[in-house]
N, C-alpha and C positions, 0 to 999 in steps of 0.2 A: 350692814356687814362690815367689819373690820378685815382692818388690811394684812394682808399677810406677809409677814415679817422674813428676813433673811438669816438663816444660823448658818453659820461655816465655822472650820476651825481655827479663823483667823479672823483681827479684824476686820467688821465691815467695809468694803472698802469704799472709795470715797463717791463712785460715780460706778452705774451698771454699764457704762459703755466698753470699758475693755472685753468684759466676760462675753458683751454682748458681740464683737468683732469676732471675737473668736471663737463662740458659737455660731454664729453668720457663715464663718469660710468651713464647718462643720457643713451647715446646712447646704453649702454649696456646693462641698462633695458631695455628701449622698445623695443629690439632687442630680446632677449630672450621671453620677450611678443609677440611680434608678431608672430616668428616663431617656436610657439608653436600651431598655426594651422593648420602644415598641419598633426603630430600627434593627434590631437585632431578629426578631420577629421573622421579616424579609431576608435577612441575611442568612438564619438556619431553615429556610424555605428552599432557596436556591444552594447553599454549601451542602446541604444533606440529602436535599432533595424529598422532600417529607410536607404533608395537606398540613392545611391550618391546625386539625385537632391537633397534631404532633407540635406545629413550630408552635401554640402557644402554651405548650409545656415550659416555653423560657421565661411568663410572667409567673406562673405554675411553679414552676420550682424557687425562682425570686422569692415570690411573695410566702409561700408555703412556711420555709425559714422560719418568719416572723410567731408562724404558730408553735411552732417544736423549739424554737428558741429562747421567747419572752420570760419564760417564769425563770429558768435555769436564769437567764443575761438578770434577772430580780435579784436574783443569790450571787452572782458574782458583785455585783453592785454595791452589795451590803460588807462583802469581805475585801474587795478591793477600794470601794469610792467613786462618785462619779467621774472624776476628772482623770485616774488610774485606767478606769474602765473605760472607757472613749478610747484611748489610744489605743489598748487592748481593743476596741472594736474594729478598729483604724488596719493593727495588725492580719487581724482573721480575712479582713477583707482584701489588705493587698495577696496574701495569700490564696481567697479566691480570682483575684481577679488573676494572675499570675498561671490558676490552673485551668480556668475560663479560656484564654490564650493559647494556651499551649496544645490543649485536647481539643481545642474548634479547629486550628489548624492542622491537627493530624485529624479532623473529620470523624472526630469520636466521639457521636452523640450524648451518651448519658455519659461520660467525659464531661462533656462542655455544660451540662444541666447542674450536675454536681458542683461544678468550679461557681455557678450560680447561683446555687445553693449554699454554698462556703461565704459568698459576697452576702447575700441575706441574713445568713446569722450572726456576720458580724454587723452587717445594718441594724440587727434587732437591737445587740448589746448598746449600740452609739445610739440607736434612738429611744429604747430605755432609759438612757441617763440623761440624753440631752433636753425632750420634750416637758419633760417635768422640772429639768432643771430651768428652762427660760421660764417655765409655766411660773416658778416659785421666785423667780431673784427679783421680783417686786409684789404690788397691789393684785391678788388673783381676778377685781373689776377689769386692768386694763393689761390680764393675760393674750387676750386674741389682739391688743395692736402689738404685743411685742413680737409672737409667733408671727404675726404680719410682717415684719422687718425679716424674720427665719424664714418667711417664705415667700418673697422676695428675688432674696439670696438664690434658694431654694430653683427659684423658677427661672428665673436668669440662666442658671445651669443647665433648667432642662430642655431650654431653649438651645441653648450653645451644644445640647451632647447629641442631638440627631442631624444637626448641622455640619458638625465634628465628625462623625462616625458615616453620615453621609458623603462628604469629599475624601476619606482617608481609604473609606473599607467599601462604600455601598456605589460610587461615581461609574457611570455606565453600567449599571445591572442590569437594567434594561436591554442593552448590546448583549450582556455576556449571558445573559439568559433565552435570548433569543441564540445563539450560537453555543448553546447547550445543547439546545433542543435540534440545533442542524448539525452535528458533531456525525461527523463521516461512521466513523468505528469508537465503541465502546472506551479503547484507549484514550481516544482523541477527547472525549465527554470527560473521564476521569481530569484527564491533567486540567482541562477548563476550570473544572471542578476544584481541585488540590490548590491552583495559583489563584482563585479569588477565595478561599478559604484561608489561606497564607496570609490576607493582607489584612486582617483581624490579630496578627500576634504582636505588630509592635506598640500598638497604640494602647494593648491589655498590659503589657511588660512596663510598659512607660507607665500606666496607672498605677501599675503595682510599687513601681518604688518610688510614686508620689506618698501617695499612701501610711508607705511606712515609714519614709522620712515627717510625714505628719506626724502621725503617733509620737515618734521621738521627739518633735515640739513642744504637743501637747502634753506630756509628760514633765519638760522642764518650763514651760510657761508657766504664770505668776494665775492660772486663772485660779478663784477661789474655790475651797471643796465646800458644797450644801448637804446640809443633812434634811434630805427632804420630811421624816416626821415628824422633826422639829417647825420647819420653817410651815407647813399646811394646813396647822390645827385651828379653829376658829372658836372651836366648844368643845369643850375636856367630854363632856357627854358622849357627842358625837365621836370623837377621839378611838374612846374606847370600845365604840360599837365592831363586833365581827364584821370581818370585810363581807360578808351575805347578806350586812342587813343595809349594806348600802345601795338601793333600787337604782338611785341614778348612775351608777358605776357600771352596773350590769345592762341598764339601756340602753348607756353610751358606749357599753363595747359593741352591740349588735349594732347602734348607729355605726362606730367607725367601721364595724366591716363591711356593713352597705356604702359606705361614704368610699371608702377605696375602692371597692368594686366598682362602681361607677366613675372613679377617677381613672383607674386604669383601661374602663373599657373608651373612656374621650380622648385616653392619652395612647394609650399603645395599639388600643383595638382602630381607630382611626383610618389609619394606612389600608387596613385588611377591608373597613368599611368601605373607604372609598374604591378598592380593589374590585366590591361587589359592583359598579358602575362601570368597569371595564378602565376604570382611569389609569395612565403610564406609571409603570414602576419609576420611573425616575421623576415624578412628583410624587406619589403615594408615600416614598421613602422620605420628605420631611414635613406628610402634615401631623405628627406630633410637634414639630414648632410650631404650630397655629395654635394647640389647642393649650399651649403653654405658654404661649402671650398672650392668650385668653386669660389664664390665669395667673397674669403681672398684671395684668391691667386691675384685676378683680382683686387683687392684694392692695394696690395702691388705692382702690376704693374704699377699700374698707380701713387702712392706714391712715385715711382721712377722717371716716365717718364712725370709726370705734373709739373712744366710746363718747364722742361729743357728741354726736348728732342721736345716735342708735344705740342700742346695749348691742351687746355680740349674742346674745340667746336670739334677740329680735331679728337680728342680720342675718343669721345662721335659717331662720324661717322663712324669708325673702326670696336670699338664695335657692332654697328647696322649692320655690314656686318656680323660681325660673328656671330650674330644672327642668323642670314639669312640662314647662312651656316651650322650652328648647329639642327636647324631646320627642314633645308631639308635633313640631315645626321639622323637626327631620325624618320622620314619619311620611308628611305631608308632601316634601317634595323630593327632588330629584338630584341626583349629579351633584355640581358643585355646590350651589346652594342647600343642597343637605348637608351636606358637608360640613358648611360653614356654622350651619345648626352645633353638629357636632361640636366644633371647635368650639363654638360660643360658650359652651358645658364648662368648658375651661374657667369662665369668670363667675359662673353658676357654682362652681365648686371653689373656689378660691378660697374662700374665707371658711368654709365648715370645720377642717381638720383645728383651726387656729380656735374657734369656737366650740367644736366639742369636746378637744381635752382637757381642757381648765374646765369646763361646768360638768364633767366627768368626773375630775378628780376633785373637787372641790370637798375640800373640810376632812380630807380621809386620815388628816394626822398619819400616824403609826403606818399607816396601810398604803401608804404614797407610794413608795415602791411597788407594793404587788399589784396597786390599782394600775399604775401606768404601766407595769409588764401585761395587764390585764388586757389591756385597752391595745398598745403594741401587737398580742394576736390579733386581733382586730385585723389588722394589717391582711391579714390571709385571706382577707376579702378580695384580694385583688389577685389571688390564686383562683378564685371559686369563680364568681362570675363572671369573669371571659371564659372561663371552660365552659362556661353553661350555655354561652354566646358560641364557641366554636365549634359544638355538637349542635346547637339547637339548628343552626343557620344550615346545617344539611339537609335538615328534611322541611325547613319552612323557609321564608323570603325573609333572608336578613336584614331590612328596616323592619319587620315587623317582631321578630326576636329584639332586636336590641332598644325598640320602645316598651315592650313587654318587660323585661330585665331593668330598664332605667326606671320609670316610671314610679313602681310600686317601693322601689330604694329610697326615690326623691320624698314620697308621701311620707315613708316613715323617719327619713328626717325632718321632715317637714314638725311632725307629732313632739317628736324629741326636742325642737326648738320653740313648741309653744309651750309644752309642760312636761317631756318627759324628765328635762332636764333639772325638776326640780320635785320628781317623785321619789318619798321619806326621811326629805331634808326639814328640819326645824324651822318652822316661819318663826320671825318676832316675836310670838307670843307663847314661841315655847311647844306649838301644835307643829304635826307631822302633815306635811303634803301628801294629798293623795290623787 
């Protein structure tokens, strides 16, 4: 396989480490954004006062985005540029987050789901342009160690945003939930209500014009513009094939939806699981940082061992086992130690997203953009499968739903990393994998 090359409109530049800093502190935003829902989770429980089905309408509307958004964030991408378009994602998002803030604290639920959903579609555009773009600024062999380093970044974030969002907005919930529920007269319940809702606006307001003072960075930074059909093509053949006749594009979008569906339910469904044990909201509220230094550790694993030791398809199979095995491990027991099953999912999943977008996109030429806005719905995987988990878990025992939901995700990644990943692609000799 040859290596795929970098075209910008400028020249090459001398070294990928700048672009790569500056995609990093990218990753490190939307990192911190996103896993700040499974906190949030507990916070529109208590502020609205509304069952699980309802509060995980906030990974539901998050991740939802990704699917109504991807193809359109394709098209702007093409007329504005990666590097144009990032900040433009940067924008949308200070803007949701800004209306996230303001409508949680006047306690105006689809208010707050919307401002959510604002943060999402400009997540889609910024991860549109970004994930292909690291995918492509060197050798597409040793795409999953550099996504490794994005995700990293990445996790580091999402380590620090339920920690963050735990001391500023969620500290004593436990207290003020139990003095919700003893609140003399209905006024008395309300203002409880109103002043821990209040304390969710300034740290939304302070994101918001991080955000967009990003954007304005990222617009006058030196980072180089890719054209990604240029820089992906490996076989003019291939090149020019319809993006329908690419089998592994379409495998690896169902892979990624399942792969985020089970990333969100170890990262945000967490808190809600240990919840089902009867465990204190004031630890419930930050085991998403467990399940997120699960998945630094599972980064740095694979930082080492991609691709000297393992290919990333081979690691990417690995992982899906110990999925598997994590799974039925928290299945098996109780309390805290199931728990820590869960958490463990976190190193289980580290490395797949880094591993199935480059052998997703791989060789699509021309089609690079709509493959990775392809792939980008995917993402809405993390809409669907915790809702499946928040209904299902009413009428059955939630370790047994959420081993049922994990389980059958992990096998068919499992599939995907011994060969889906390479079904209708040209071997060697010119034959099509089947």
């Amino acid at each position: 396989m040859s290596s795929t090359t970098l075209a910008t409109d400028q020249p090459r530049p001398s070294s990928a480490l700048g672009p790569m800093l500056v995609i990093g502190l990218l990753f490190f935003i939307f990192g911190f954004v996103t896993w700040l829902n499974g906190p949030l989770i507990a916070f529109v429980k208590l502020a609205f006062q509304v069952e699980d089905v309802y509060a995980f309408l906030v990974p539901f509307a998050f991740y939802i985005s990704y699917f109504v958004f991807s193809l359109p964030a394709s098209m702007v991408l093409r007329r504005t540029g990666m590097k144009k378009g990032m900040a433009l994602g940067l924008f949308v998002m200070a803007i949701g987050a800004m209306a996230f803030g303001q409508f949680a604290t006047m306690r105006m639920f689809a208010g707050a789901l919307v401002g959510l959903f604002v943060i999402g579609a400009g997540l889609s555009l910024l991860q549109t342009a970004s994930n292909p773009y690291i995918s492509i600024l060197g050798p597409i062999e040793s795409a999953a160690q550099r996504i490794a380093v994005m995700g990293i970044c990445n996790k580091v974030a999402g380590i620090l945003a339920p920690i963050v969002i735990g001391s500023l907005v969620l500290s004593g919930i436990g207290d003020i939930d139990a003095q919700v529920h003893a609140a003399a007269t209905p006024q008395a319940r309300e203002a409880l209500l109103d002043a821990f809702a209040a304390k969710i606006h300034a740290p939304y307001l302070g994101m918001a014009v991080l955000l967009a003072l990003l954007a304005v960075w990222i617009v006058r930074s030196s980072l180089p513009e890719i054209r990604p059909a240029k820089a992906n093509s490996e076989q003019a053949g291939e090149a020019d094939t319809s993006i329908l006749g690419f089998a592994h594009l379409w495998l690896g979008a169902l892979c990624l939806f399942l792969y985020v569906g089970v990333e969100v339910m170890a990262g945000d469904a967490i808190g809600t699981y240990g919840a089902g044990f009867d465990l204190p909201l004031d630890q419930t509220k930050f085991f998403t940082a467990f399940t997120l230094g699960g998945m630094l550790l599972g980064y740095v694993a694979g930082l080492v061992l991609i691709p000297r030791v393992i290919s990333q398809q081979r690691y990417l199979a690995v992982s899906a086992v110990l999925g598997v095995l994590f799974s039925v491990c928290a299945y098996l027991t109780r309390g805290y130690v199931s728990v820590g099953f869960v958490a463990a999912l976190g190193f289980a999943n580290a490395m797949m997203w880094p591993a199935i977008f480059p052998l997703a996109i791989n060789r699509l030429g021309r089609h690079t953009e709509a493959g990775s806005a392809l792939l980008i719905m995917g993402i809405a995987g993390g809409a669907v499968v915790p809702q499946l988990f928040a209904h299902l878990k009413t009428h059955y025992d939630f370790q047994l739903v959420f081993a049922a939901l994990m389980v059958p995700c992990y096998l068919y990644i499992l599939f995907y990393g011994l060969r889906g990943y390479r079904v209708g692609l040209r071997d060697g000799d010119g034959s099509r994998s089947r």
